[in-house]
VEXDREN-2710 file (C-alpha; in Angstrom, 1 decimal):
% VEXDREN-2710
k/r/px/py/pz
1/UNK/44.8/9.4/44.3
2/UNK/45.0/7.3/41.0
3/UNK/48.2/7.8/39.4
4/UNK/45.9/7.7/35.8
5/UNK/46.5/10.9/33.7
6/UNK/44.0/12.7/32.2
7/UNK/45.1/15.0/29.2
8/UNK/44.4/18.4/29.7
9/UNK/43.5/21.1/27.4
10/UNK/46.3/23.7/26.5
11/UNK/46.2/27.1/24.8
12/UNK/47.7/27.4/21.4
13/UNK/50.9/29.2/20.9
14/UNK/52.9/30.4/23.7
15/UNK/50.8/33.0/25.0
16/UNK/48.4/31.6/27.3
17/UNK/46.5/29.7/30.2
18/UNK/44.9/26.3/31.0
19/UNK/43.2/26.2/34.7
20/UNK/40.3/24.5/36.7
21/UNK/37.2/26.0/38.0
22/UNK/34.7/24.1/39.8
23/UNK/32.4/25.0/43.0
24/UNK/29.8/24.1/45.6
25/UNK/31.1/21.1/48.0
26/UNK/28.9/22.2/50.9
27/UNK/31.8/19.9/52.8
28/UNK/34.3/20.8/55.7
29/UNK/32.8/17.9/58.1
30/UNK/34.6/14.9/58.8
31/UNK/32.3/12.2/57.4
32/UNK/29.5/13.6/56.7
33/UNK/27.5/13.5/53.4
34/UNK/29.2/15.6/51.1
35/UNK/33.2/14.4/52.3
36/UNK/32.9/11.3/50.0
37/UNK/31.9/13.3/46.6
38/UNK/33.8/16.4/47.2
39/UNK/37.1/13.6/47.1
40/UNK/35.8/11.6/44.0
41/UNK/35.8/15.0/42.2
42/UNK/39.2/16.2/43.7
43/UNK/40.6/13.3/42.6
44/UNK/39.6/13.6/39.0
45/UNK/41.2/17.9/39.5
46/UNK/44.6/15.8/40.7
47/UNK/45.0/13.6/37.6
48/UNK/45.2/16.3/34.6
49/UNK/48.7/16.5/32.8
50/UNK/49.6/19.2/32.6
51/UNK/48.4/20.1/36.3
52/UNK/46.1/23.3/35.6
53/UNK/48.2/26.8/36.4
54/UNK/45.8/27.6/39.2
55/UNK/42.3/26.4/40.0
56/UNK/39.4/28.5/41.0
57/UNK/37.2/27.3/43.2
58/UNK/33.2/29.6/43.5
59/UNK/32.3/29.4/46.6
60/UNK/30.2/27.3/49.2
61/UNK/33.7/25.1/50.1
62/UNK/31.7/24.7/53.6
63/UNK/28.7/23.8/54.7
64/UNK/28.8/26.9/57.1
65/UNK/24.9/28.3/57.7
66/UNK/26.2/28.1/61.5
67/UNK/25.7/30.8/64.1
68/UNK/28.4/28.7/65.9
69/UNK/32.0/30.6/64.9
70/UNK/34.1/27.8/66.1
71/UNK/31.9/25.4/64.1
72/UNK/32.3/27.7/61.1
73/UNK/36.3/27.8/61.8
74/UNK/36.4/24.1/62.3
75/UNK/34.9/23.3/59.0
76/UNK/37.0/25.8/57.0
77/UNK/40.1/23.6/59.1
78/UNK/39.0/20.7/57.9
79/UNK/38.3/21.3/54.4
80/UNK/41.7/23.2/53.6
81/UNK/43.7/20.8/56.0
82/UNK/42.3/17.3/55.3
83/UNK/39.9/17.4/52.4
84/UNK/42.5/19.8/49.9
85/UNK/45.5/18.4/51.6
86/UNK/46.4/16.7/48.4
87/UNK/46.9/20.1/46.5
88/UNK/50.2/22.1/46.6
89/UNK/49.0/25.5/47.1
90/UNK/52.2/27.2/46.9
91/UNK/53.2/25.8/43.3
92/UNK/49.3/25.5/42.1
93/UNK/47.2/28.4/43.5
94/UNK/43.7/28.4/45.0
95/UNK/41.4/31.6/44.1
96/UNK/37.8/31.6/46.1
97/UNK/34.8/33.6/46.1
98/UNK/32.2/34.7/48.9
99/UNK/29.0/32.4/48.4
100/UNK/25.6/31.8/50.8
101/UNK/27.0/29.0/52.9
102/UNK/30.3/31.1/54.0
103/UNK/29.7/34.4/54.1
104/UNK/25.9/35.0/55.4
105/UNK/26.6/37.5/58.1
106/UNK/29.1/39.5/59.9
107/UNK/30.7/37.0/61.7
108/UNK/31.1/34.6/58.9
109/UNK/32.5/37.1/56.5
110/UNK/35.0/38.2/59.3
111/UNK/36.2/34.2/59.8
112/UNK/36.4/34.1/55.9
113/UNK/38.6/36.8/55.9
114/UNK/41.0/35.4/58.3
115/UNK/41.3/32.1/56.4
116/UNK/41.4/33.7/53.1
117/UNK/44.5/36.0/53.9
118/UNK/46.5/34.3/51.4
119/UNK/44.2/36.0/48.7
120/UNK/45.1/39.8/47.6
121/UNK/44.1/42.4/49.7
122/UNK/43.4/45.2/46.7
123/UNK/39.3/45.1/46.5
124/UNK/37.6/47.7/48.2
125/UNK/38.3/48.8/51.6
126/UNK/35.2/47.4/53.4
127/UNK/35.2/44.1/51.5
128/UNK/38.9/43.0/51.6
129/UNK/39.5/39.8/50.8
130/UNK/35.5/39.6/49.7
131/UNK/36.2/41.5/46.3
132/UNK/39.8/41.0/44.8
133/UNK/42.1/40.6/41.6
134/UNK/44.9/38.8/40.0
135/UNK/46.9/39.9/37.1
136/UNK/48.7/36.5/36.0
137/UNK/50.5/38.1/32.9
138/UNK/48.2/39.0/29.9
139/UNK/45.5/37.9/32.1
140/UNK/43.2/40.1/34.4
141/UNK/41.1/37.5/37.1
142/UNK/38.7/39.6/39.0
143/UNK/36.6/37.9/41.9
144/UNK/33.3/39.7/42.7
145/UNK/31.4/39.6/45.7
146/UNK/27.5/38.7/45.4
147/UNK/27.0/38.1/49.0
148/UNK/27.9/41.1/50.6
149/UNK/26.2/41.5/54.1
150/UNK/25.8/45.8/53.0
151/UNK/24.0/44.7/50.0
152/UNK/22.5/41.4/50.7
153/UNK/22.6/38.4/48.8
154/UNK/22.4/38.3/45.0
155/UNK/23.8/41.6/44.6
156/UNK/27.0/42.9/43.4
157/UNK/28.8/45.8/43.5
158/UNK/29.8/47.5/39.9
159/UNK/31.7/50.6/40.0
160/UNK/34.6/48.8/41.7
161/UNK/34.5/45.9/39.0
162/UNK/34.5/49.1/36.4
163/UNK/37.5/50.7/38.0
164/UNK/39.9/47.4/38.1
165/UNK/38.6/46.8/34.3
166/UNK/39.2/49.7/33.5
167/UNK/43.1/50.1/34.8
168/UNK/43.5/46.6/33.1
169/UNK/42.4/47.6/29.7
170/UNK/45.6/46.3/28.4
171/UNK/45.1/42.8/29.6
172/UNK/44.5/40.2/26.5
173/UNK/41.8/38.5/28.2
174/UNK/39.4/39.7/31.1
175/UNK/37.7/36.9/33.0
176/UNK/35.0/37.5/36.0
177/UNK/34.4/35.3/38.9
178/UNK/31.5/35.0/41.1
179/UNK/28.8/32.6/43.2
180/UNK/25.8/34.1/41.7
181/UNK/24.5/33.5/37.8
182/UNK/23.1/36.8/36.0
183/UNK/20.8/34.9/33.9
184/UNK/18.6/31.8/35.3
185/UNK/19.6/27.9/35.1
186/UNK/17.8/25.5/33.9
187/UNK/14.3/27.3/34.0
188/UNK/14.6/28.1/37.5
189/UNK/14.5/31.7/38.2
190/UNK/14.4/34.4/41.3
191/UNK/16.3/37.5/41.7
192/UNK/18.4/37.6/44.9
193/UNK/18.4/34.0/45.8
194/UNK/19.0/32.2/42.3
195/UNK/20.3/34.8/40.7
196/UNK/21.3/38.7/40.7
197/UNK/18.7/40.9/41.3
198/UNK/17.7/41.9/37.6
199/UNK/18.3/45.3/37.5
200/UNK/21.6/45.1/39.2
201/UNK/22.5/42.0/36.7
202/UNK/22.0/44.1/34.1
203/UNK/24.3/47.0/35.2
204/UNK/27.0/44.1/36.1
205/UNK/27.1/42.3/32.7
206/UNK/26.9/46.1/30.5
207/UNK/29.9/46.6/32.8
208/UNK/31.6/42.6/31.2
209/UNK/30.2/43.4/27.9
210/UNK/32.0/47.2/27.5
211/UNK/35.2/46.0/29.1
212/UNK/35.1/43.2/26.5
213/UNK/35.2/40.0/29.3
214/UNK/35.5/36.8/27.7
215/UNK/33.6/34.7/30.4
216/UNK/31.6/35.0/33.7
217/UNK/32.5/31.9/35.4
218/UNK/29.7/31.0/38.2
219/UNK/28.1/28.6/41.0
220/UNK/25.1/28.3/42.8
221/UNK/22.8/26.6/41.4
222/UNK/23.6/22.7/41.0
223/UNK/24.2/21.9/37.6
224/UNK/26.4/22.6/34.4
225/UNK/25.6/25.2/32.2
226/UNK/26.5/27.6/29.5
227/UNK/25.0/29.8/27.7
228/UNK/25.8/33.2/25.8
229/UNK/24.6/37.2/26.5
230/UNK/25.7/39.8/24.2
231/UNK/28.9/37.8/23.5
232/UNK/30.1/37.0/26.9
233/UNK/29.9/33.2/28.0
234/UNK/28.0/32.9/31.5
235/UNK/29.4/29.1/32.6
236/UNK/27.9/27.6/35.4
237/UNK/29.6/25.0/37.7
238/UNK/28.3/23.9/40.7
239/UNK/29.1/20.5/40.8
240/UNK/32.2/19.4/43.2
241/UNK/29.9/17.4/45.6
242/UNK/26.8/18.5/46.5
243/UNK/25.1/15.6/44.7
244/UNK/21.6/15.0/46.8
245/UNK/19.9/18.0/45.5
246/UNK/21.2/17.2/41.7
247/UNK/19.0/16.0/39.4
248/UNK/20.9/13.0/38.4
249/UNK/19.2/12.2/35.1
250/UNK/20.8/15.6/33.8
251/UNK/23.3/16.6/36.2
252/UNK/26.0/15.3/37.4
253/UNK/28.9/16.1/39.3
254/UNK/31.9/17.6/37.5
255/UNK/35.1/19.8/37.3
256/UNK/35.9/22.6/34.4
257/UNK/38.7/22.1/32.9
258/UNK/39.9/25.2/30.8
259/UNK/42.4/26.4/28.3
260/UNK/42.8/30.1/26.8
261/UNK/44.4/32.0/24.3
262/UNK/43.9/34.6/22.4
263/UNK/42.0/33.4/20.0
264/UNK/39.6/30.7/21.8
265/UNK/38.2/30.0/25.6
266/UNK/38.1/26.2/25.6
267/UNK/36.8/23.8/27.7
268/UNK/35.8/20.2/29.2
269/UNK/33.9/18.9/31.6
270/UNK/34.9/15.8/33.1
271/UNK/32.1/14.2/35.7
272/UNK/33.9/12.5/39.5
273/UNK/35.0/9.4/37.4
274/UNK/36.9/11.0/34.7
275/UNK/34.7/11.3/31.7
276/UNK/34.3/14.2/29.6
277/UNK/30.4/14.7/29.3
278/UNK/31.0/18.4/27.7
279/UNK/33.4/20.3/25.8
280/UNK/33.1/23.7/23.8
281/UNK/35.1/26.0/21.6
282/UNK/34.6/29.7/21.9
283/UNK/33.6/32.0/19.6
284/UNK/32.3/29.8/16.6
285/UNK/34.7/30.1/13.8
286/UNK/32.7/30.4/11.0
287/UNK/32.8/31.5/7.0
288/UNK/31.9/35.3/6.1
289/UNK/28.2/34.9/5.6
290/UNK/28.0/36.4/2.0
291/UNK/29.8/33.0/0.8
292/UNK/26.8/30.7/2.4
293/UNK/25.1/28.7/-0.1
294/UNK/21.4/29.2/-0.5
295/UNK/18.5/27.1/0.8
296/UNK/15.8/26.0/-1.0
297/UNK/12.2/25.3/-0.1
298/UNK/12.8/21.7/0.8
299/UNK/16.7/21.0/1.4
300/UNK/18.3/18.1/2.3
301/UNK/21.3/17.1/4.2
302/UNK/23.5/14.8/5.3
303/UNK/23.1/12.3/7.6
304/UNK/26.7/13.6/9.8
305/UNK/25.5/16.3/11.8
306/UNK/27.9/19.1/12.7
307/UNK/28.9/21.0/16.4
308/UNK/27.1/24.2/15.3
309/UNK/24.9/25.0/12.0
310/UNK/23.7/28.6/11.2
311/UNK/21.1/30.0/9.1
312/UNK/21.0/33.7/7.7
313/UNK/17.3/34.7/7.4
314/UNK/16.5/38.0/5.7
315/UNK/13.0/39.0/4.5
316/UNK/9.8/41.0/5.0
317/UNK/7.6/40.9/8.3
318/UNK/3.9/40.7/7.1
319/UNK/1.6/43.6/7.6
320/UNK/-1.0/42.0/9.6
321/UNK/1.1/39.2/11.5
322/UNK/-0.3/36.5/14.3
323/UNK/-0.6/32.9/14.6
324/UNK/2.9/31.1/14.4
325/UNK/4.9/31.8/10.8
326/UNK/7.4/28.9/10.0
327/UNK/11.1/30.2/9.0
328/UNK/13.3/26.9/9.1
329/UNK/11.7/23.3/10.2
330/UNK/14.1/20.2/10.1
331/UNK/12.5/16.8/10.1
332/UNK/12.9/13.0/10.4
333/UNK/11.2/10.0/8.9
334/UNK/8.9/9.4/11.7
335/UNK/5.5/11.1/12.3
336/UNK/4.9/13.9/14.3
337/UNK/6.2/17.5/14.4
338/UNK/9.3/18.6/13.4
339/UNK/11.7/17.9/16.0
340/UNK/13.5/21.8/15.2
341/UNK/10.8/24.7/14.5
342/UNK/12.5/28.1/13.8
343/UNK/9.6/31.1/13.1
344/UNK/7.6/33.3/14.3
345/UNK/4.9/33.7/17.0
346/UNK/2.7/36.0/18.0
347/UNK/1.2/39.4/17.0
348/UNK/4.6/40.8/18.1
349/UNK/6.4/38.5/15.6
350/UNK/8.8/37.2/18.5
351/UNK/11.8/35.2/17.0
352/UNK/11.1/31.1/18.3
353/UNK/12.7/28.1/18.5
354/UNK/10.6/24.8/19.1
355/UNK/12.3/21.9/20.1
356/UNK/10.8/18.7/20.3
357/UNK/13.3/15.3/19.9
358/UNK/10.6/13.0/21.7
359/UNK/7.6/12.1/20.3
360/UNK/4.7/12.7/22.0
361/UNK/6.1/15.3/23.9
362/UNK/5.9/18.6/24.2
363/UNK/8.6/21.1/22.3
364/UNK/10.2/23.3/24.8
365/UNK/10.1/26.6/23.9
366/UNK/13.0/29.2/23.2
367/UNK/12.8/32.9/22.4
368/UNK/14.3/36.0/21.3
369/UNK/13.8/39.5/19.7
370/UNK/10.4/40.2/18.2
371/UNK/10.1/42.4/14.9
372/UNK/8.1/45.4/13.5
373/UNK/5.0/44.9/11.0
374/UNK/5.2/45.1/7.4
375/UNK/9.5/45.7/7.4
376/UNK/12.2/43.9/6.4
377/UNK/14.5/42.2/8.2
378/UNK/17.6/40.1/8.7
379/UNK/19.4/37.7/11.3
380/UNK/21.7/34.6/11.8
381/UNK/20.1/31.9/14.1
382/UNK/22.8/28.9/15.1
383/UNK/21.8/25.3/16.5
384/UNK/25.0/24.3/18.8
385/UNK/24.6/20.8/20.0
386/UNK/27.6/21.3/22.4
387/UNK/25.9/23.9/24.5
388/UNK/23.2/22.4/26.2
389/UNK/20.1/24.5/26.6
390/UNK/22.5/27.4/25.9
391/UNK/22.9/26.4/22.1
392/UNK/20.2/28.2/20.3
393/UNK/21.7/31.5/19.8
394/UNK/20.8/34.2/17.6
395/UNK/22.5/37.4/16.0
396/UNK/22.0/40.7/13.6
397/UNK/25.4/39.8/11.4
398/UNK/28.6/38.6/11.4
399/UNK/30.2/41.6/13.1
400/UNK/27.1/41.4/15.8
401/UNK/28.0/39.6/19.3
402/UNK/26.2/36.4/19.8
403/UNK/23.2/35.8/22.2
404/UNK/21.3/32.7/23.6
405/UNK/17.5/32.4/23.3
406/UNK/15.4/32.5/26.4
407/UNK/13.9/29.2/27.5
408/UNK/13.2/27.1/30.7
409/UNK/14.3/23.5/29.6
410/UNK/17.1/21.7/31.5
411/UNK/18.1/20.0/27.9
412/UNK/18.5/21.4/24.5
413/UNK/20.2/20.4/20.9
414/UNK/22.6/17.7/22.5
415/UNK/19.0/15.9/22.5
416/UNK/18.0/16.1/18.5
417/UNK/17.8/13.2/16.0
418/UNK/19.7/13.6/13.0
419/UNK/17.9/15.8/10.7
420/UNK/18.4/15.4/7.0
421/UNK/14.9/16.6/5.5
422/UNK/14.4/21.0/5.6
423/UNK/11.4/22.9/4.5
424/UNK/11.2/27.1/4.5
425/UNK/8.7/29.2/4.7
426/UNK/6.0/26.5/5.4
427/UNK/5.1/22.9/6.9
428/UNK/6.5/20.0/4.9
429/UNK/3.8/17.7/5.1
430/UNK/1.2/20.3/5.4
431/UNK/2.1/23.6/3.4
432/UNK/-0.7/25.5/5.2
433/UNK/0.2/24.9/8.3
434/UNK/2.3/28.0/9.9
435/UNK/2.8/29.4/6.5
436/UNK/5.5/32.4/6.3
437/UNK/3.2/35.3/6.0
438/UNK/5.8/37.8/4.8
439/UNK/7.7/38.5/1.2
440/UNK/11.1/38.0/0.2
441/UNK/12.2/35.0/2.4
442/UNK/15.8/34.0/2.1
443/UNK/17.9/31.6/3.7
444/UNK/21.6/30.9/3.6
445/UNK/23.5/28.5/5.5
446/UNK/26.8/27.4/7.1
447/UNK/27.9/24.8/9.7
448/UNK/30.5/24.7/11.9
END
């Protein structure tokens, strides 16, 4: 292990935490494929000053999928006596959670059991050790299980996760843990094997959103993300080795470093040589909206972009809507469409954001609430360039929780060109194209 330090996050004040959460090595054999990146990225874990309170690590440690229980037994020795030798588990503690490669039938979830005895025995009778908690001071940790053989896989059970939440409503700060995302990654979708079945996902995150959680912190599916649901963050990490089924031009592999207090969840993401590649605040700290300057019809800006921008829009839907209606487009010099298109589309009047930074290709495609005929309306819509794909996020008003727009792109702000040139309500270069169809348009903005 370098002896190079890497500064780590810290929470403000004395009240708080700063920890690691990464997943998905697929390792435990001596010399096999994944052995070699699971170290590079352990390596970077080892070298942050100060050394994280505890690390959590989501699931798939092992490349398990055996029949074979010595096999399975023999891979879980190796990865917590050779591959992890390096941490001191007494003084820095390791949380886990169930995932598809360790816990796919009976046997494996009774072998995982037995070598995850040092984790608290207080979930639920018939998943012990599966399902638990940890209460680390103001803090309430609680590790679900979305593999469990009685339900199958990409399921999890609720009205434990309600109970614990509930008997920890005094904790400061709520966090969930589990191997499955709720919402999809990256435009790749499927209920039980990608992600929770819908229906059940939904139950599970109204559960996070009434108990006030801060973040679900997941694995699974092979890449970084983040995005936002009703104000609580979904982060996905899956990156601590399993690198030949990553994407490489957007992925990478990594370890989350993170710091919390009362008043933010922050966060980097340093790849398996040290850099940070990503780093957010959370919530957005942002002026009361009734002291944002207006917009004109054609605004300019800056050429300094900031982290986030947001846009109050208020106004009235048109009576016989269709076609797309044009809100907010920011442009370059070059030709071709805007590179940011905020409207309208559809006969349902479905809030859209088009994004297109590369000429000649075509905008992915975000969306969001959709709004009635012939009535008015209002809504803040934010572009955050620290959020990936995550980053277009809409909400009612300032006291309303923020949500991300629905889209299938891998990429998202991080990719725009500086924007300096605005028009509302209409095209630019071409007022009749995707006019605004409505009265009363009005736009205010802030940035971040």
């Amino acid at each position: 292990m370098t002896n190079l330090r890497i500064p780590a996050l810290t929470p403000a004040g004395s009240h708080g935490h700063q920890f690691v959460v990464y997943g998905d090595s697929c390792s435990g054999v001596p010399g096999a494929i994944h052995e070699a990146t699971t170290a590079a990225v352990n390596q970077v874990v080892a070298r942050f000053a100060p050394p994280p309170e505890f690390i959590c690590f989501l699931g798939d440690e092992v490349i398990g999928l055996t029949s074979d229980e010595q096999v399975l037994r023999d891979q879980w020795r190796h990865w917590f006596d050779v591959e992890m030798a390096w941490l001191d588990r007494d003084r820095i503690p390791l949380f886990h959670t169930t995932a598809n490669h360790t816990t796919y039938d009976a046997m494996s979830e009774r072998v995982y059991a037995d070598v995850m005895a040092h984790l608290p025995a207080n979930g639920p009778e018939d998943q012990r050790y599966l399902s638990y908690w940890v209460r680390r001071d103001d803090l309430l940790m609680v590790f679900v299980n979305t593999m469990w053989t009685h339900l199958g896989e990409g399921r999890v059970e609720t009205t434990w996760l309600d109970a614990v939440l509930t008997d920890h409503a005094d904790a400061r700060s709520k966090l969930v843990f589990g191997h499955h995302p709720v919402f999809p990654i990256n435009g790749f979708g499927g209920e039980y094997q990608r992600e929770i079945e819908h229906a059940n996902g939904q139950r599970f995150w109204a559960v996070l959103v009434r108990h006030g959680v801060r973040a679900y912190f997941c694995s699974h599916m092979l890449a970084f993300d983040v995005k936002v649901q009703q104000g609580v963050l979904q982060v996905m990490t899956a990156g601590a080795g399993t690198r030949h089924r990553m994407p490489e031009e957007i992925e990478y592999l990594h370890a989350v470093q993170v710091a919390l207090d009362a008043d933010a969840l922050r966060y980097q993401v340093l790849d398996d040589t040290g850099v940070v590649r990503e780093a957010l605040a959370w919530p957005p700290v942002l002026p009361p909206s009734a002291t944002w300057p207006s917009w004109s019809s054609h605004q300019q800006t800056t050429a300094a972009e900031p982290m986030i921008r947001v846009w109050q829009v208020t106004g009235v839907t048109s009576a016989t809507p269709g076609g797309s209606q044009t809100l907010i487009s920011g442009w370059r010099q070059q030709a071709g469409l805007p590179p940011l298109w905020i409207g309208l589309i559809g006969p349902e009047q479905r809030l859209s954001v088009l994004l297109g930074p590369q000429l000649g290709r075509s905008p992915g495609l975000w969306h969001g609430p959709t709004f009635q005929p012939d009535a008015p309306f209002a809504f803040q819509i934010a572009v955050h360039r620290g959020m990936g794909p995550g980053g277009l996020l809409w909400r009612w008003n300032d006291d309303s929780p923020w949500t991300s727009l629905t889209g299938t792109a891998p990429w998202g702000p991080e990719r725009l060109p500086v924007l300096t040139d605005w028009s509302l309500g209409c095209s630019k270069r071409n007022p009749a194209s995707r006019p605004f169809l409505g009265p009363e348009l009005h736009i205010t903005s802030t940035d971040g």
